[in-house]
C-alpha positions in Angstrom: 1.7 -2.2 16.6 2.9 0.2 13.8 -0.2 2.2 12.0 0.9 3.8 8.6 -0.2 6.3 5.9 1.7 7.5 2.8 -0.1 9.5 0.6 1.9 9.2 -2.8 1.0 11.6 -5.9 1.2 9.0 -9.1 3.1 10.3 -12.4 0.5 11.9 -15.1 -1.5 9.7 -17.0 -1.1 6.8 -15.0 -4.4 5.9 -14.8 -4.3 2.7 -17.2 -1.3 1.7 -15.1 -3.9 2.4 -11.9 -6.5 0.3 -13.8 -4.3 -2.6 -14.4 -2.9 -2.8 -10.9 -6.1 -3.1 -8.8 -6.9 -5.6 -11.6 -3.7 -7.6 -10.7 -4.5 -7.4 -7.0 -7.9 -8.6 -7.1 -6.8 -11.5 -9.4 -4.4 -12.1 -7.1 -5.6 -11.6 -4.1 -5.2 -14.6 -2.2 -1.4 -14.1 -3.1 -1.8 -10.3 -1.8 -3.0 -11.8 1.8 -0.5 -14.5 1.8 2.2 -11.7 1.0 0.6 -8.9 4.0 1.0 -12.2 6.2 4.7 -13.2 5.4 5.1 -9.2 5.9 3.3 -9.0 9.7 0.8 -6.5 8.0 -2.8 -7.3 9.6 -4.6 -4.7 7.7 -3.3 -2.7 4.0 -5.6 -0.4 2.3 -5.4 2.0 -0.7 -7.5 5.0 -1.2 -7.6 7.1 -4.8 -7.6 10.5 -4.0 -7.7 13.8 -6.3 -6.3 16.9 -5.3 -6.1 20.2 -7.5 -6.8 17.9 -10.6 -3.7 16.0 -9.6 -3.9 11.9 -8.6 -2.6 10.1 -5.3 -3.3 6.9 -3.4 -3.2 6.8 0.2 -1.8 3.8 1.3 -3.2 3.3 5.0 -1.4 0.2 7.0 -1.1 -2.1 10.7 1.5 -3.9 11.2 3.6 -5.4 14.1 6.8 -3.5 12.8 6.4 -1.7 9.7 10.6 -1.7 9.2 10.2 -5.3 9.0 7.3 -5.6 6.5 8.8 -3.3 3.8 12.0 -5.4 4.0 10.3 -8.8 4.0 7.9 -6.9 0.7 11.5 -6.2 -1.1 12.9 -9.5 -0.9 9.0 -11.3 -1.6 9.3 -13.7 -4.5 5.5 -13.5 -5.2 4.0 -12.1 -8.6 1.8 -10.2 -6.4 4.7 -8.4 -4.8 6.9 -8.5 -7.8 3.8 -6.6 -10.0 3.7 -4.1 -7.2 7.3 -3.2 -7.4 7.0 -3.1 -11.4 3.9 -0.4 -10.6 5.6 1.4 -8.0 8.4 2.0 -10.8 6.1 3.1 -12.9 3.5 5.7 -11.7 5.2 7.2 -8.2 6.3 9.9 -8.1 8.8 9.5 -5.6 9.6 13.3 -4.9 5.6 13.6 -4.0 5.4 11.0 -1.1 4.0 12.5 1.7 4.0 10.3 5.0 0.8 10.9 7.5 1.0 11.9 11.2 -1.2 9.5 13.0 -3.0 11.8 15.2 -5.7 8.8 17.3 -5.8 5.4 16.3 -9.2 4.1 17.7 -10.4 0.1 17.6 -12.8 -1.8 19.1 -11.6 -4.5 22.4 -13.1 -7.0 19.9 -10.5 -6.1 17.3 -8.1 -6.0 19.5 -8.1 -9.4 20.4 
């Protein structure tokens, strides 16, 4: 099981674009969960986060083989994956992506199973 976390500083004022896109997802969201199942991702969460006046997400994920999600995510037909992409364009800043060390990764046996 791959655990992920990218923390990923957004252009300026992308805020409206931020607004829009968790609007998208939550429309969509049956979409989102069909699209994080064709992609072997069982969980995918974002997190805003401000730093020095400056905005990121966090983008926190589990998947059986996190290679193979972001390949199946680039090929993905779906609006919900196709908006994504379109956001991605437009408010990462790729040069500030900052990938997590995964230090302890703790579940419950119940989760597990």
């Amino acid at each position: 099981m791959d655990v992920k976390a990218v923390l990923i500083k957004l252009k300026p004022d992308s805020q409206v674009h931020l607004a829009t896109w968790l609007s998208e997802i939550t429309r969509l969201k049956d979409e989102a969960i069909t699209s994080i199942r064709n992609e072997g991702i069982s969980v995918e969460s974002w997190f805003e986060v401000q730093i020095a006046g400056e905005q990121y997400l966090l983008a926190y994920i589990r998947a059986g083989d996190a290679a193979r999600a972001a390949e199946v995510a680039a090929s993905s037909t779906l609006e919900v994956d196709r908006m994504h992409q379109q956001f991605k364009r437009d408010t990462w800043e790729r040069s500030g992506m900052i990938d997590c060390k995964l230090l302890i990764d703790l579940h419950s046996e119940a989760e597990s199973a």
